[in-house]
N, CA and C atoms as an extended XYZ file, in Angstrom:
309
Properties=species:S:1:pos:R:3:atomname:S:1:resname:S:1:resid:I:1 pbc="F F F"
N       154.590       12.297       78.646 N   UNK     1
C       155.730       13.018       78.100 CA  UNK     1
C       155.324       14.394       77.571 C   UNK     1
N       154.053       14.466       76.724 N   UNK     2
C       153.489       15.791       76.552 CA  UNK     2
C       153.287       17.024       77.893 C   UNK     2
N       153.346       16.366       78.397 N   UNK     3
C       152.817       17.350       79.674 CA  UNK     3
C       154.060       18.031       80.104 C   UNK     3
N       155.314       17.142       80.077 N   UNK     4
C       156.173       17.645       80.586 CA  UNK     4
C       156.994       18.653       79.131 C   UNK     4
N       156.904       18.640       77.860 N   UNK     5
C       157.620       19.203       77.285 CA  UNK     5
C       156.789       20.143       76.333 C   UNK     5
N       155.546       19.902       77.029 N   UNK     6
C       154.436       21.171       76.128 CA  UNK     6
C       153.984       22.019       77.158 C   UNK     6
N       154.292       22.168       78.462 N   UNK     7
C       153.863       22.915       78.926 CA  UNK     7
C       154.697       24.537       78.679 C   UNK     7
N       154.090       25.838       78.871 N   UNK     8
C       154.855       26.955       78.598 CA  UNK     8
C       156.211       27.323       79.526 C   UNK     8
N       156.210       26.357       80.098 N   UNK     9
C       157.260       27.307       81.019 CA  UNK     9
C       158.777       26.370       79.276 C   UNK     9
N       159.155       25.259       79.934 N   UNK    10
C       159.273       24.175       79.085 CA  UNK    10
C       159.719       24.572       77.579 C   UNK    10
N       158.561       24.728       76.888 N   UNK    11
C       158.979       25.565       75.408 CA  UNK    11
C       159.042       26.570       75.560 C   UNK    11
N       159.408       27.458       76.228 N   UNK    12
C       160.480       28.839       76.612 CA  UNK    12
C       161.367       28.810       76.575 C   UNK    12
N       161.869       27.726       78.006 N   UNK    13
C       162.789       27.017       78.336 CA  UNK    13
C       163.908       26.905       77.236 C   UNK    13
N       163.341       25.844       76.229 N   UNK    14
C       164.044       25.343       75.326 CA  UNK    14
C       164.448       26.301       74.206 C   UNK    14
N       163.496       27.550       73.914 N   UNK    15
C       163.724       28.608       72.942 CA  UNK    15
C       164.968       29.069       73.267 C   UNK    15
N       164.588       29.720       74.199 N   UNK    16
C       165.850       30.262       75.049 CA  UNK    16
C       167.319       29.559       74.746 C   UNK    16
N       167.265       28.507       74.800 N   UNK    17
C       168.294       28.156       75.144 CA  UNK    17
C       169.001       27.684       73.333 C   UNK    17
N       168.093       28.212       71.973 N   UNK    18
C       168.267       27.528       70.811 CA  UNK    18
C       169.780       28.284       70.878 C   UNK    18
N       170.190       29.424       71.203 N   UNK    19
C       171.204       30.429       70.727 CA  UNK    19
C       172.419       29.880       71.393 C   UNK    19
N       172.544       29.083       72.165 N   UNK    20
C       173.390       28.509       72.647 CA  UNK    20
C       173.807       27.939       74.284 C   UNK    20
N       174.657       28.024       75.017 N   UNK    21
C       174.799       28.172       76.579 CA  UNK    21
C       174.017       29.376       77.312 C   UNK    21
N       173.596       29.390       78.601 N   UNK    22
C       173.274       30.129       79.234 CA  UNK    22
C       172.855       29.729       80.758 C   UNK    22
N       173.553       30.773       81.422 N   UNK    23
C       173.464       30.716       82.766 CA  UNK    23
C       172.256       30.603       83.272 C   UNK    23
N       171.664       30.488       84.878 N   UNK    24
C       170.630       30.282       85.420 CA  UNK    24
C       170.437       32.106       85.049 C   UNK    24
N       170.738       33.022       85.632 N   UNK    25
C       170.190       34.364       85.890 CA  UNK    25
C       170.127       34.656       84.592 C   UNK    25
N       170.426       34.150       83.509 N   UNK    26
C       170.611       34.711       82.198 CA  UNK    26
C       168.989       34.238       81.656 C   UNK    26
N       169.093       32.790       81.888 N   UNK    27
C       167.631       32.310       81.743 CA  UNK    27
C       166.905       32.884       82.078 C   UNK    27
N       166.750       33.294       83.378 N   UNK    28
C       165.810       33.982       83.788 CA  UNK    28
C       165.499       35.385       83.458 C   UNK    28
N       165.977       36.017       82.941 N   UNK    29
C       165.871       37.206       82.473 CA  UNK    29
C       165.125       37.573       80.766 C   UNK    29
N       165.635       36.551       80.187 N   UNK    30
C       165.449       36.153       79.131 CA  UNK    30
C       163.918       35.751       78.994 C   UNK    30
N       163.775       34.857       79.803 N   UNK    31
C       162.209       34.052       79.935 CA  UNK    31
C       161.128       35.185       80.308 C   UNK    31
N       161.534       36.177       81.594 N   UNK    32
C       160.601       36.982       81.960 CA  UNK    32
C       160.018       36.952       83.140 C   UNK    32
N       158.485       36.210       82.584 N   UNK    33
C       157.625       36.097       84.373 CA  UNK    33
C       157.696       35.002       85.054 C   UNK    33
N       158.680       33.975       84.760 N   UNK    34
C       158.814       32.646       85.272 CA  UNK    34
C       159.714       32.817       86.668 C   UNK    34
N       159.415       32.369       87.563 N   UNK    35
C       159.602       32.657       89.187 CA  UNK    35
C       161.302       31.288       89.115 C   UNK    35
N       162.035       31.960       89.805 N   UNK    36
C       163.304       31.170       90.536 CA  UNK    36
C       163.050       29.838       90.236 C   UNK    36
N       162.432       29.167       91.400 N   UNK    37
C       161.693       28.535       91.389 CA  UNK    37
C       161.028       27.182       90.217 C   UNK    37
N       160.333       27.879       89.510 N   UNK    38
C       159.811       27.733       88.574 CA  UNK    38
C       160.644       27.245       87.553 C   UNK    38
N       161.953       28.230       87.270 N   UNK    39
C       162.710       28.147       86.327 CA  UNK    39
C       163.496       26.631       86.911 C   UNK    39
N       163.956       26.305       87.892 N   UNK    40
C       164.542       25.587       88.900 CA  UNK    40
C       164.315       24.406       88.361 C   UNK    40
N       162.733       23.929       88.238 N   UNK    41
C       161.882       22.812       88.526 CA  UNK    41
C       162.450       22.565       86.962 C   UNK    41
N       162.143       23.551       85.970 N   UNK    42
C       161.211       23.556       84.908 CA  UNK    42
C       163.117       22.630       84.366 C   UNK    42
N       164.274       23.279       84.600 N   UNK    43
C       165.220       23.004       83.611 CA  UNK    43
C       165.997       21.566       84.631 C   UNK    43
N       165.417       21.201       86.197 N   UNK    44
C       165.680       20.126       86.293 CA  UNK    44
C       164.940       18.532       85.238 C   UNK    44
N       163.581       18.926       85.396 N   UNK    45
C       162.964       18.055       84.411 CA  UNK    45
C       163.373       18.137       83.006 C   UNK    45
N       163.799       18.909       82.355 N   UNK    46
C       164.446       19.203       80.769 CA  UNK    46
C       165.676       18.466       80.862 C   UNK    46
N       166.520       18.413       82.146 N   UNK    47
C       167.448       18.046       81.544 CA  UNK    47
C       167.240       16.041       82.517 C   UNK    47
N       166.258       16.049       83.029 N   UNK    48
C       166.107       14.485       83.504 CA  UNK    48
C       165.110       13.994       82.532 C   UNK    48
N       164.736       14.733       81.147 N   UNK    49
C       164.454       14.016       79.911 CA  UNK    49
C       165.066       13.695       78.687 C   UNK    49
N       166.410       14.133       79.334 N   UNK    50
C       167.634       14.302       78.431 CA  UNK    50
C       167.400       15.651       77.109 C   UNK    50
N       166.591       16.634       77.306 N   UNK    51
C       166.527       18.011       76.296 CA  UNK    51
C       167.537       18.852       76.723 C   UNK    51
N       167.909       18.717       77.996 N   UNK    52
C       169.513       19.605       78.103 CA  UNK    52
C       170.717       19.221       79.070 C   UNK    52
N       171.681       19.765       79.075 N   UNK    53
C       172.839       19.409       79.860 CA  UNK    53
C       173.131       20.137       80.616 C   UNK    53
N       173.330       19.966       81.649 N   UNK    54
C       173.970       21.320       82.618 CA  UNK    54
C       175.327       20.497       83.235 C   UNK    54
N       176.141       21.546       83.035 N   UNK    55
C       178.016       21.885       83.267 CA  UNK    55
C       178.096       22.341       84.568 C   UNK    55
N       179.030       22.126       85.022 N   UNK    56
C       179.192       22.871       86.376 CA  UNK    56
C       180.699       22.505       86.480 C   UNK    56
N       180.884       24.091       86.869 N   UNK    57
C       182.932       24.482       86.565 CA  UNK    57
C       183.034       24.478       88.062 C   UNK    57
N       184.237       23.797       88.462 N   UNK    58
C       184.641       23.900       89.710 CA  UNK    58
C       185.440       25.342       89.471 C   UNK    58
N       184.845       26.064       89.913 N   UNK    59
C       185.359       27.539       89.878 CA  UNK    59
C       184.689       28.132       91.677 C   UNK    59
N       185.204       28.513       92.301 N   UNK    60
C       184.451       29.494       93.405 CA  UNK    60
C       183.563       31.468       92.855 C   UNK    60
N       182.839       31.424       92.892 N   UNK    61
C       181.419       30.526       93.192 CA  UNK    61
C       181.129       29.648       91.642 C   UNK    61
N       180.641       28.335       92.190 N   UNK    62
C       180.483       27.598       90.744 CA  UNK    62
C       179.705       27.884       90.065 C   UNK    62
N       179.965       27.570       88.364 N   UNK    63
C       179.569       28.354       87.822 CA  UNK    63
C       178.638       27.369       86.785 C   UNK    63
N       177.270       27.823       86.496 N   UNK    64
C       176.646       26.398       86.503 CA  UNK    64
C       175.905       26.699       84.565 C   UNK    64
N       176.038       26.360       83.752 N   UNK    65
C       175.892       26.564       82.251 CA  UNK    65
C       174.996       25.313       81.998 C   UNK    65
N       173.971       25.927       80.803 N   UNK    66
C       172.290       25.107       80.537 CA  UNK    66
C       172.742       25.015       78.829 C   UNK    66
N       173.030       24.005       77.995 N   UNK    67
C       172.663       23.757       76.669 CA  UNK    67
C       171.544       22.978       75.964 C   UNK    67
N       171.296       22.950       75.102 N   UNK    68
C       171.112       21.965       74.456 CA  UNK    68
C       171.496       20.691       74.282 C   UNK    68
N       170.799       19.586       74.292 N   UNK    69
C       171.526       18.441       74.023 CA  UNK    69
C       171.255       17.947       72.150 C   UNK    69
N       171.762       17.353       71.805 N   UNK    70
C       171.335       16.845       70.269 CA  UNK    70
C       169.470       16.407       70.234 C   UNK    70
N       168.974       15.548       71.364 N   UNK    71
C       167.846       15.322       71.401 CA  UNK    71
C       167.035       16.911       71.983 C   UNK    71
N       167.355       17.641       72.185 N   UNK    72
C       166.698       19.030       72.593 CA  UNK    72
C       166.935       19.812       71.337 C   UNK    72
N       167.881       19.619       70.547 N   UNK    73
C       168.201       20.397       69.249 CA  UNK    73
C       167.214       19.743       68.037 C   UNK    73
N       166.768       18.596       68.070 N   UNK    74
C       165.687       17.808       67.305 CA  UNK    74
C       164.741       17.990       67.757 C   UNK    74
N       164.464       18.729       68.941 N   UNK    75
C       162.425       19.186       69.328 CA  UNK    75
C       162.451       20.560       68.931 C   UNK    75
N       163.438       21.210       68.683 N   UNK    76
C       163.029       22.627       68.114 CA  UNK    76
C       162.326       22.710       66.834 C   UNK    76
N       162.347       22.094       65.952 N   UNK    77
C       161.689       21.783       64.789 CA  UNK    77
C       160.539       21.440       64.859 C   UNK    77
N       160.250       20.040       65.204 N   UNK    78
C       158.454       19.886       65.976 CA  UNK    78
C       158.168       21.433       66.729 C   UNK    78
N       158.900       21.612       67.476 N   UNK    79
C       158.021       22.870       68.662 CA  UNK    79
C       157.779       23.654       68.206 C   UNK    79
N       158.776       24.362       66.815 N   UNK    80
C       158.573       25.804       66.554 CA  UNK    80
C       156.646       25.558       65.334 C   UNK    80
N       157.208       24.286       65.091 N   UNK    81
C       155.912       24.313       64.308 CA  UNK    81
C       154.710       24.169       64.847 C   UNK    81
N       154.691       23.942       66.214 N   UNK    82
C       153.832       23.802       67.069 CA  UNK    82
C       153.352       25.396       67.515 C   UNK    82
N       154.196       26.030       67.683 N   UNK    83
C       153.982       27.632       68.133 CA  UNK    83
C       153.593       27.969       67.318 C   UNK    83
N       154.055       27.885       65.741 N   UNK    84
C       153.346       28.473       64.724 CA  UNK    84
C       151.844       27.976       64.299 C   UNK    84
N       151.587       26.659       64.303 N   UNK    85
C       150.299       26.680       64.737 CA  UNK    85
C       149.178       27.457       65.347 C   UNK    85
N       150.112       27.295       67.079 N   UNK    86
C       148.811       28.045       67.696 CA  UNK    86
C       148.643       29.384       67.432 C   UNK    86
N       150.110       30.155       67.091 N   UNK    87
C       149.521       31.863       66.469 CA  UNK    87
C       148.630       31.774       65.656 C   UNK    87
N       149.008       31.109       64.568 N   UNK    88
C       148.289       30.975       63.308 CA  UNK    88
C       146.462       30.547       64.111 C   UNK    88
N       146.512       29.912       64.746 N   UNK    89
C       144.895       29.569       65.269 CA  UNK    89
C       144.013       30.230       66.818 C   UNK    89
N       145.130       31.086       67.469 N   UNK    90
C       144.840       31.652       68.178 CA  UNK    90
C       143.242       32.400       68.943 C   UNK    90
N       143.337       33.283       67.103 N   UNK    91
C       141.794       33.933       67.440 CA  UNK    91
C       140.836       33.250       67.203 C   UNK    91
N       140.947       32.266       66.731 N   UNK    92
C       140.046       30.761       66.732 CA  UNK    92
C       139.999       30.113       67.815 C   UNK    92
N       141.009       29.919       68.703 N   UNK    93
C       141.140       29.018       69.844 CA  UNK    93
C       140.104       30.019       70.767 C   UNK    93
N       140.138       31.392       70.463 N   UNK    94
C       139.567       32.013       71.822 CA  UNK    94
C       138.267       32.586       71.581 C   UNK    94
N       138.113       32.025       70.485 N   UNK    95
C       136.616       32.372       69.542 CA  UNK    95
C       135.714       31.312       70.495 C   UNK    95
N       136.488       30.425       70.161 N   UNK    96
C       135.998       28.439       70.788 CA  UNK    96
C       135.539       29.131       71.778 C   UNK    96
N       136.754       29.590       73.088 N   UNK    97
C       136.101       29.484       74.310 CA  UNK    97
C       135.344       30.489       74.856 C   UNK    97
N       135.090       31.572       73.826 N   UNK    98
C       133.959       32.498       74.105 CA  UNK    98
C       132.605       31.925       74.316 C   UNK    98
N       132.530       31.225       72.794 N   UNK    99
C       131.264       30.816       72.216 CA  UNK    99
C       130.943       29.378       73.789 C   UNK    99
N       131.413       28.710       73.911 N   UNK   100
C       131.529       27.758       75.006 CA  UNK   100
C       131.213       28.223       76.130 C   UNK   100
N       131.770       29.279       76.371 N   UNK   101
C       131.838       29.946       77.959 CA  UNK   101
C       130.327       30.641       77.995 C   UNK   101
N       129.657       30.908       76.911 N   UNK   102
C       128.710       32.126       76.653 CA  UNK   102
C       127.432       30.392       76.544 C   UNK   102
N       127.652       29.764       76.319 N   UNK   103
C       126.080       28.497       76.649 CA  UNK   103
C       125.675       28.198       77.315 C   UNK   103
């Protein structure tokens, strides 16, 4: 389960989406360097772990909207403290793999 909701694409994913609804192209713009694709994979698995919902309006062309679910609105709390972590330990984390890489 870690793998799938700690990886970076994933907790982007879910940032993104704290502010409310948002479209696929909206996501993507928002996120940055994450490929079509990528984004594709990343918010089918989010929402086949139940962290979000996706809507789809019978409208021509349909029109397809990404939220939050209540269980995706309860990992923002764990996650953000998780991000704040790793800033907070960052130049430590890459201290590690200097000193490691350099033996």
């Amino acid at each position: 389960m870690l793998d799938r909701i700690g990886d970076q694409w994933s907790l982007l994913t879910l940032a993104a989406l704290e502010e409310g609804k948002k479209r696929f192209n909206e996501l993507l713009r928002e996120i940055g360097d994450i490929s079509k694709q990528m984004l594709s994979k990343t918010l089918k698995h989010l929402e086949q772990d139940g962290f979000i919902r996706r809507t789809v309006y019978p409208e021509v062309p349909p029109r397809v909207e990404y939220e939050l679910t209540e269980m995706g609105r309860s990992f923002l709390v764990p996650m953000k403290a998780l991000i704040g972590w790793a800033d907070r330990n960052h130049a430590a984390i890459k201290s590690a793999r200097h000193r490691y890489e350099t033996v």
